[in-house]
Every structure is written in structure tokens, then in C-alpha cells.
C-alpha positions in Angstrom: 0.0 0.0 0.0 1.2 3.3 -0.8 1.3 6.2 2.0 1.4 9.8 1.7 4.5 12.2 1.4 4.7 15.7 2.3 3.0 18.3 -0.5 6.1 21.0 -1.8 4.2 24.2 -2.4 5.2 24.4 -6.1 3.4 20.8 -6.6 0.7 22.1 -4.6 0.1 24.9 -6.9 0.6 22.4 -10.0 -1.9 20.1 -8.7 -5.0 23.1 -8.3 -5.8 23.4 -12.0 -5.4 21.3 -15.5 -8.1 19.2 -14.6 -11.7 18.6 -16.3 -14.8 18.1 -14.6 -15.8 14.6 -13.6 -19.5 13.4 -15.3 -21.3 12.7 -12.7 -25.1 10.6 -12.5 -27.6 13.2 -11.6 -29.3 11.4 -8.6 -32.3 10.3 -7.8 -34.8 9.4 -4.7 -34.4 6.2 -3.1 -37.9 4.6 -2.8 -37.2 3.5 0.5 -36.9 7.1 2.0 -40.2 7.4 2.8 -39.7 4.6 5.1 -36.3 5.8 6.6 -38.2 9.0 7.0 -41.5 7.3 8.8 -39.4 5.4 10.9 -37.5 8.0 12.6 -41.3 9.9 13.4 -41.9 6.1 15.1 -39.0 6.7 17.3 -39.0 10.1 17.9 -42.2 10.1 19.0 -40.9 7.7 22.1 -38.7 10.2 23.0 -40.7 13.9 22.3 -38.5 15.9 24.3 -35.0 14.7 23.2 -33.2 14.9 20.5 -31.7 11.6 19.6 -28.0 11.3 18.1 -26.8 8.0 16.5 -23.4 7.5 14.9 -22.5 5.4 12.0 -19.1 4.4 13.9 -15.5 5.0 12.8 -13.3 2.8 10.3 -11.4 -0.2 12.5 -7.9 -0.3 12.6 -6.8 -3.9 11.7 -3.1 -3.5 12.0 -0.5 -0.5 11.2 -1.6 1.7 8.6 -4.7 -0.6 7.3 -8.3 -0.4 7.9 -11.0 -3.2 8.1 -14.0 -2.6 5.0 -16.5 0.3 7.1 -19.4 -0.7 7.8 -22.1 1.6 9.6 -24.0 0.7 12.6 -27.3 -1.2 11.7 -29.7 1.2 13.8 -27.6 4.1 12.0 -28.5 2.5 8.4 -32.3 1.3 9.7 -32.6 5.3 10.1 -31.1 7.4 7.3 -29.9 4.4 4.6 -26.6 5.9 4.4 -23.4 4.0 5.2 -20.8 6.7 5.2 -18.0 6.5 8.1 -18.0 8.9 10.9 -21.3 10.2 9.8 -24.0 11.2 12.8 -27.5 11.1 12.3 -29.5 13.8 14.6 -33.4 13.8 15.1 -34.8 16.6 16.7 -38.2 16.1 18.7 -40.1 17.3 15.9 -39.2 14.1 14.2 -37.0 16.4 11.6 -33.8 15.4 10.9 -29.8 15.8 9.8 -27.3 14.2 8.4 -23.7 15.2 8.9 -21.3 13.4 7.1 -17.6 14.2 5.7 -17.4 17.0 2.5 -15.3 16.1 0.0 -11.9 17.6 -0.1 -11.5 20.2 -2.7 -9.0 21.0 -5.2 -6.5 23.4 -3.9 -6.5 21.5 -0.2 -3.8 19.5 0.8 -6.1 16.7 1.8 -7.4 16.4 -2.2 -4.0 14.8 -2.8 -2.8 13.7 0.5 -6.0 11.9 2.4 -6.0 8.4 1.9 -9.6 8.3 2.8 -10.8 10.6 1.1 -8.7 11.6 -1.8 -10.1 11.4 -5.2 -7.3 9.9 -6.2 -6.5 7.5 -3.8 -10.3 6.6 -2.9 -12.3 7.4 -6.0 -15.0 10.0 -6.2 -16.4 11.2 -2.8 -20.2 11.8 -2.4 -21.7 14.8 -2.3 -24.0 16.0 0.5 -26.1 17.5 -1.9 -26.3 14.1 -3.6 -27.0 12.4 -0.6 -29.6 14.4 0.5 -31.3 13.9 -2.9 -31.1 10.3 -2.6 -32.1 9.8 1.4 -34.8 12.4 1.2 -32.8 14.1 4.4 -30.8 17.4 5.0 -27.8 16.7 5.1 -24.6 18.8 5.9 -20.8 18.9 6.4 -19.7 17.6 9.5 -17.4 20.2 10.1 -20.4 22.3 10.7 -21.9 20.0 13.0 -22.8 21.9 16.2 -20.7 20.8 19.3 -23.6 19.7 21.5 -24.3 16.9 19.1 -20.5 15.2 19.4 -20.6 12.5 21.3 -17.0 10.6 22.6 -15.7 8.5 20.8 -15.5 5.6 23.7 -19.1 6.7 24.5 -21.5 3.4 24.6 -24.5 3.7 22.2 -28.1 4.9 24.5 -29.1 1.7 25.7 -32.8 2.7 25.8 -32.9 4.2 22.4 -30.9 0.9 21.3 -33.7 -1.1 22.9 -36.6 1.2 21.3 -35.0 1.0 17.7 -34.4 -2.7 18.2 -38.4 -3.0 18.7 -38.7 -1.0 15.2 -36.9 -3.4 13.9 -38.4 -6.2 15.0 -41.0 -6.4 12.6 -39.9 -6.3 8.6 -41.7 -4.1 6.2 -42.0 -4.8 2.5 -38.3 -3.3 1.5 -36.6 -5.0 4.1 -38.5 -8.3 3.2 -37.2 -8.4 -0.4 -33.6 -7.5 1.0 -33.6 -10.4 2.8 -35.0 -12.6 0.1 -32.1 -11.2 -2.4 -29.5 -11.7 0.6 -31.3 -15.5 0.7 -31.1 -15.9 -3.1 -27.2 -14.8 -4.1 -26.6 -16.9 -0.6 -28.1 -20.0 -1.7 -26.1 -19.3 -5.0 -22.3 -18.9 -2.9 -23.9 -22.5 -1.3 -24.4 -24.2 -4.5 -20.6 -23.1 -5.6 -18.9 -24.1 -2.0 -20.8 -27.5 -2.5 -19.4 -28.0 -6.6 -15.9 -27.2 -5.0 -16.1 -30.1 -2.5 -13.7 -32.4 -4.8 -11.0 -29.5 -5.0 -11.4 -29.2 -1.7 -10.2 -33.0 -0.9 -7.4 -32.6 -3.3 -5.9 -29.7 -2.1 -6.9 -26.4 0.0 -9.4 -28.3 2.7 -11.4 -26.1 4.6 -9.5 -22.9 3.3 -10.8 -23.5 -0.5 -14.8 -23.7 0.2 -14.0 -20.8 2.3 -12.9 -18.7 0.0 -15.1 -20.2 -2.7 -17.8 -18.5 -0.7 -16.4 -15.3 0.1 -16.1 -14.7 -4.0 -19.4 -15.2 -4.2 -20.1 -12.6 -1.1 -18.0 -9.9 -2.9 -19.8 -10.8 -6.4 -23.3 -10.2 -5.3 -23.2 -8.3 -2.3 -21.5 -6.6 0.7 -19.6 -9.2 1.6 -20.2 -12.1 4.0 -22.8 -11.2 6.9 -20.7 -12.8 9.4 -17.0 -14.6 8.7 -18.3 -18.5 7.4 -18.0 -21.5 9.3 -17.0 -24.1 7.4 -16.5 -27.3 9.6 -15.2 -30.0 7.8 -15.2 -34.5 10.0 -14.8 -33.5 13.6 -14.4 -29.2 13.1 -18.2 -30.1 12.0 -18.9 -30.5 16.1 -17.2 -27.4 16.9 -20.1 -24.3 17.2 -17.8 -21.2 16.0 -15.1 -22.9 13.7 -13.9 -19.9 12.2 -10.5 -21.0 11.6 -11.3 -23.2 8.8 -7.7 -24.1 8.8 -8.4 -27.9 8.2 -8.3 -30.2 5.4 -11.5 -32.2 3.9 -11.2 -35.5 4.0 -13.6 -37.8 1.5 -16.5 -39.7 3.5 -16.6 -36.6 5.9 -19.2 -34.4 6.5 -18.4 -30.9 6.0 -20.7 -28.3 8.2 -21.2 -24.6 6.5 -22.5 -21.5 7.8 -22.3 -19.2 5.8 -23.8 -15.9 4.1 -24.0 -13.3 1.9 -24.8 -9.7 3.3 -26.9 -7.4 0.8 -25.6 -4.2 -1.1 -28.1 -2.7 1.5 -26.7 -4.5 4.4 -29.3 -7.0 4.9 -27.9 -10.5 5.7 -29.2 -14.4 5.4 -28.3 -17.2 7.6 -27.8 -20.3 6.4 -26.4 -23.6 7.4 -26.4 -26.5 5.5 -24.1 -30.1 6.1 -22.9 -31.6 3.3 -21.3 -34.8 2.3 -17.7 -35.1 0.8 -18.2 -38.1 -0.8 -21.5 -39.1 -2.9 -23.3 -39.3 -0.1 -23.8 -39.9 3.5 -22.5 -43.0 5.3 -25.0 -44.7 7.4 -24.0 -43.3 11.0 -24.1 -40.0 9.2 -27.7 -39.8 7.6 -29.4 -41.6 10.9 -27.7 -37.9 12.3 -28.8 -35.7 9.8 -31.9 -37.3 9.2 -32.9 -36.6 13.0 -32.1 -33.1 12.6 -34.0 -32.8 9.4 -37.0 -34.1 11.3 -36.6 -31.3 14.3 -35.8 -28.9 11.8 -39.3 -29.6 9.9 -41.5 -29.8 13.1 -40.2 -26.5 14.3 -41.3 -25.3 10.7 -44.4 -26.5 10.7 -45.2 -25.2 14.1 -44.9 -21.6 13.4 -47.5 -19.8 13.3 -48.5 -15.7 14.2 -49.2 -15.5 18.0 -47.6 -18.7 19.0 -45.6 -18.2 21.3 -41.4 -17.2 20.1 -40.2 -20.7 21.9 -42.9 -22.8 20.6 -40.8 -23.9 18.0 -37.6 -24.4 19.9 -39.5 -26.3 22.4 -40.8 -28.8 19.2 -36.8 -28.9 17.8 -35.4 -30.1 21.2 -37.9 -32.5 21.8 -36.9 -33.9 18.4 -33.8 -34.1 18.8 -33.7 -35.9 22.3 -36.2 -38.4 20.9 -33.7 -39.1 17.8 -31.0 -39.5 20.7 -32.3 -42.2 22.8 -33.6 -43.8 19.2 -29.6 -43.2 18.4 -28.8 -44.7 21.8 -27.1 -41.7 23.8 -30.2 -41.3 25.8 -31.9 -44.0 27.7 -36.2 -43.9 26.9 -36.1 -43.6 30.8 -33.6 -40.3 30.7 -36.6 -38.1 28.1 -38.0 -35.8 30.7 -34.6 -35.0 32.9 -32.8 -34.3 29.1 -35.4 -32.1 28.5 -36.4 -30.3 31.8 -35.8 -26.5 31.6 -33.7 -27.1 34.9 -31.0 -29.8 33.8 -31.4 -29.5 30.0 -28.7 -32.8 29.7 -29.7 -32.8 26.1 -27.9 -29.5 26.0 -24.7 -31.6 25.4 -25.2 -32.9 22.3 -27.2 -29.8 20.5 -25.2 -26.6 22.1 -27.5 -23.8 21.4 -30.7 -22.4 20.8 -32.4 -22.7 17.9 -33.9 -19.7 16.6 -32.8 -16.1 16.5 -34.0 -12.3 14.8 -32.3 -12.0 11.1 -32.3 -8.8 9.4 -29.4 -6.4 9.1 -27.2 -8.1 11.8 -26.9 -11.7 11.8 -28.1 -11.6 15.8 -31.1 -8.9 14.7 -32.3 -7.1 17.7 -30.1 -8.8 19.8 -30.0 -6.1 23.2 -33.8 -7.3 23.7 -33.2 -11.1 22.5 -34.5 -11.9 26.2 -37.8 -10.0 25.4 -39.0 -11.1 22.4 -37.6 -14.8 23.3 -40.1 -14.2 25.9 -42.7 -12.5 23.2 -45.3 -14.2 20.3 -44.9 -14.2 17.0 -46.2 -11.2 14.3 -46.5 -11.4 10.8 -43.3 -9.4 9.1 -40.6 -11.2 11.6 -37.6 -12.6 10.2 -36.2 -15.2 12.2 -33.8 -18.4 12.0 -34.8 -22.2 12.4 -31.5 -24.2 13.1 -31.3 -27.5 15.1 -27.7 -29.0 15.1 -26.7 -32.2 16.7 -22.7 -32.5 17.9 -21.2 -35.4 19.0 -17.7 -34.6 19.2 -14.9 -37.2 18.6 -13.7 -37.6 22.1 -17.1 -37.9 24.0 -17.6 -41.4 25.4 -21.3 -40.9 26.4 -21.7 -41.1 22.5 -21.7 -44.3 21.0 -18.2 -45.0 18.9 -19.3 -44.9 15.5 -21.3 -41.4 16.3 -18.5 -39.8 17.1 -17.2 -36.6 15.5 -20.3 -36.4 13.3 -21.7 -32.7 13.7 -24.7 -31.7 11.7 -26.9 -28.7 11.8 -29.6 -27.0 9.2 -29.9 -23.6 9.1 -33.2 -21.4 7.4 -34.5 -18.1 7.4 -38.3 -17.6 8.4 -40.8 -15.3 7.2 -44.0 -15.6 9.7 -46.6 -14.3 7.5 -50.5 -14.1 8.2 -51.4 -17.6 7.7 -48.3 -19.7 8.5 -44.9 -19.1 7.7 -42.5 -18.4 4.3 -39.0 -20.2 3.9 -37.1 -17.6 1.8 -34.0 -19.5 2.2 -36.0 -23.2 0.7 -33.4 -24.2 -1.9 -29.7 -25.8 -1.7 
């Protein structure tokens, strides 16, 4: 990477004129700024005496000089749409609105040749407040200008009780942010398809590594880029929750575990798991596995429905899975009701986690009230996950030998919709 030297006067001077003016595309409205725009009155009018700051965040040091790919704070795009760095959103109790974001250096300034940010030469073109306005349907300005009462510190947590009233917003998905998800699901689906072709090059040479990156292409190709690093679990890494290492090879007659997906050009993400075979196809210890998790994965499906309650279909995916366990013999018929009582939850060995969570534009949607709408029913417009797993790791003797290191979970995005529910992740 290149890094900037000091700017002589003469070459200053040289570098203020000689230069044409770049075409630019005359923008235009964003059809969704209506509902940036609705959704701010919503929370402002929780709040009518305060005006509400949120921050888009700052670019992430990764090491030295370099920077991690920006990417703005989900309640920060749920409001305005905008993903520019160090940008601050402000809604005054009226429900009005400003955006102050960064104005483009200018010819003549130092920083035109010398900011590595935000030089036109060594970032591309820079957007124009007056563009961006025209787009969001906002006012925006220069953040130079921005008032000193609206600064907050840079260490400063976010306002937990505005976090927890935008997280509410957010719960429930309107059209726009339906069909993100569903293009997010699609070009997902599509990365899966590829990482699953790659399998034999995979057992040849580059192991986990390959399908890895055989995803990510397909992340940069039709979106932002993954919505969370992938997990891709190949024989006993397949037991392990968070492998994110995927440093290991694939072995033929393995299965290979892979979550993995693509996150939007508007920053919505999927979240999908699927467990593959290496070979042609399953060996027998490994379908009786995945064909357990199948069923629990279909029963929870089929028990969704609007005002059931959020854990109904957890409840329906553990029980599942504990009855597939004793059938598999790690259970005794005798042990049911302890592996399942909410006070010893035994079964919680073998299948880790829960099995449902919010999707949207983080993986973990709505996360700071996860304990309230677990708690909560279901409405039509939430997004949510279905995603029993079974892990019986290599080296646990409660499991019997042949079991062992077999690790299988399916992952699907949930639409609950008026009548039932939508899969918009049905597919690969």
C-alpha cells in the first residue's frame, strides 16, 4: 500500500488546475426514503422531548496503517440508509432530521492529494452532501459544521434505551426489508451451490481454506460481503459451534458443516447452514444424524404460526432431537424428561445452542432485547432463523463409537406471515 509524502508548495500549486470536470449521475430518490423518513417519526415520538443522536461508527484499525471494510451501525442504516464513516445522524423532537457526514476535499486543499480516505485519487469519487440528500430524502450537511452539542465521545457506549426502542422497530420487517432479505437468501443459496461443486478440490488440495474462499467470491460478487465470517466445519471441526478458523483439510467420507452468508448491497444479511457430504453421499452413522435433525428442523417449521408463542418452536426442535437421541442410543427412553427439563437441560450436550434467532441487518437482529421477544409471540413481518444441530464430538464417550465426531446442523430463514410461515431460504 502506498502512504502519503509531504506536498512542496510548487506541486501544490501544479496540482489546483489542468483538470476537467468529472461526469457525474444526476441522482435520484431512493424509494425507500419514505420509510427511513416514517421510521424516525416512530422513534422520535418515544422520545418527544430529546433529540436523539446516532453515529455510523469509525473505520477499525486492523493492523498499522490498514483499515477493516467500514461498515455503519445497523440502527444508524435502519434510520437514514446511508453508510458513510464517521457520519452522525440527529433527530430533533419534531421528528426532523440531519445528516452530517464528511465534505469532500477540494482541489486546492492538501487533503485532495494527501488523504488516503478521502482523496479522489486515492479513494475514488467522494459523495456529495447534496447528492445524498437527494437520494435519502434528508438534510444533510458537512460535519465540520456539526454543532458541538451533538458530538458524542468516541468511547461513549450507544443509549441503551434508544438501542432497545430502535431494536423494537426493527423487529417487525416491512415490504423493502423483506425483499432485501430474500435477495440476501437468493445470491446466498447461489455462494452454497458453488462451495458445495468445490467439494472435490477441496479434498485434493486447499481443505477447509478452498470452500471458504469459494464463498467469500461469491459474497463480494453479489453483495457486501459475508454477513458474518463463514463456518466451514469439515469431519470432527463439524462439532465445533464457531469454527472460524477453517484451517483444516476435507477428507472424502466426511461431513463438512457450513454456515455461511452473503450480506446485501443494502446490508441485509441471510443465515444459512447446511451439512454436506464429501463423498456421494452420506455414510449410514451419518444420515441416521442428519436425518434426525431434518425431522426437528421440519417440526419446528411446521409449528410456526402468528401468536404462537417465540419458543414454541424451539421447544418442538429439542424435543426432536432428544427423541432421535435415545432412538440413536445416547439417551436412555427412561432419561426423556430430565434431558429435556428446563432445569437440567442434559440434552444440552449434544445440541449446544438455541435454535432460533432475529435476522435482518445483523446476523443476531435485535439482539439487546433477545430476552424479550424470546419471551414474546410471534407477528407477521418477523424474520427469524430455524437451526437445530446435533454435535457429538470425537472424544465424548457418552456417545456411541461410530457417532463420534459427526456434527450436523440446518440452518433457514423464516418469514412468519399471516397464515403460517415463508422459507425464503428453501433451496440448496
Amino acid at each position: 500500500m502506498a502512504t502519503a509524502n509531504p506536498v512542496p508548495e510548487p506541486l501544490l500549486r501544479f496540482l489546483s488546475d489542468g483538470w476537467a470536470a468529472v461526469e457525474r449521475e444526476t441522482p435520484t430518490q431512493d424509494p425507500r426514503a419514505g420509510a427511513w423518513q416514517e421510521r424516525r417519526a416512530r422513534l422520535s415520538s418515544q422520545f418527544p422531548d430529546r433529540t436523539i443522536v446516532i453515529r455510523a461508527g469509525h473505520e477499525v484499525t486492523r493492523n498499522s496503517t490498514t483499515t477493516y471494510s467500514f461498515r455503519a451501525h445497523s440502527d444508524f442504516i435502519y434510520l437514514c440508509g446511508a453508510a458513510e464513516p464517521d457520519a452522525v445522524l440527529v433527530i430533533h423532537p419534531a421528528g426532523d432530521a440531519e445528516l452530517f457526514v464528511h465534505a469532500p476535499h477540494r482541489l486546492g486543499e492538501i487533503e485532495w492529494f494527501t488523504d488516503p480516505s478521502r482523496s479522489p485519487l486515492w479513494a475514488g469519487p467522494q459523495v456529495e452532501p447534496e447528492e445524498l440528500a437527494l437520494r435519502l430524502g434528508i438534510t444533510v450537511r458537512a460535519l465540520a459544521a456539526m454543532p458541538p452539542s451533538y458530538a458524542v465521545p468516541d468511547d461513549a457506549a450507544f443509549d441503551t434505551e434508544v438501542s432497545r426502542s430502535v431494536a423494537r422497530l426493527r423487529l417487525v420487517k416491512d415490504a423493502f426489508e423483506v425483499e432485501s432479505l430474500r435477495a440476501a437468501a437468493a445470491a446466498s443459496l447461489l455462494g452454497h451451490a458453488e462451495l458445495r461443486a468445490s467439494i472435490p478440490e477441496a479434498i485434493r488440495e486447499g481443505g477447509e481454506r478452498w470452500l471458504e474462499g469459494t464463498f467469500l467470491r461469491r459474497c463480494s460478487a453479489s453483495g457486501n460481503g459475508p454477513g458474518y465470517w463463514p463456518i466451514v466445519g469439515a469431519g470432527p471441526h463439524s462439532c465445533i459451534l464457531h469454527w472460524h478458523r477453517n484451517d483444516g483439510p476435507v477428507r472424502n467420507g466426511d461431513v463438512v458443516l457450513v454456515d455461511a452468508a452473503v450480506e446485501g448491497t443494502d446490508h441485509y444479511t441471510a443465515d444459512i447452514t447446511r451439512t454436506y457430504p464429501t463423498g456421494d453421499a452420506f455414510t449410514g452413522a451419518q444420515q441416521s444424524v442428519y436425518d434426525i435433525v431434518q425431522a426437528s428442523h421440519d417440526a419446528a417449521i411446521a409449528s410456526i404460526r402468528p401468536g404462537s408463542a417465540f419458543h414454541d418452536s424451539q421447544d418442538v426442535a429439542w424435543a426432536t432431537l432428544v427423541d432421535g437421541l435415545i432412538d440413536l442410543g445416547v439417551f436412555r427412553p427412561g432419561q426423556r424428561a430430565e434431558a429435556l427439563d428446563p432445569d437440567t437441560m442434559l440434552h444440552r450436550r449434544y445440541t449446544l445452542h438455541r435454535t432460533s434467532h432475529h435476522l435482518g441487518l445483523d446476523v443476531h437482529d435485535c439482539q439487546v432485547i433477545a430476552a424479550e421477544y424470546r419471551a414474546g409471540t410471534l407477528v407477521p413481518g418477523m424474520v427469524f432463523t430455524i437451526e437445530p444441530g446435533l454435535y457429538l464430538q470425537a472424544n465424548d464417550e457418552t456417545v456411541p463409537e461410530h457417532l463420534r465426531g459427526i456434527g450436523v446442523r440446518i440452518e433457514d430463514d423464516i418469514l412468519c406471515t399471516a397464515d403460517g410461515c415463508d422459507i425464503l431460504t428453501s433451496g440448496a
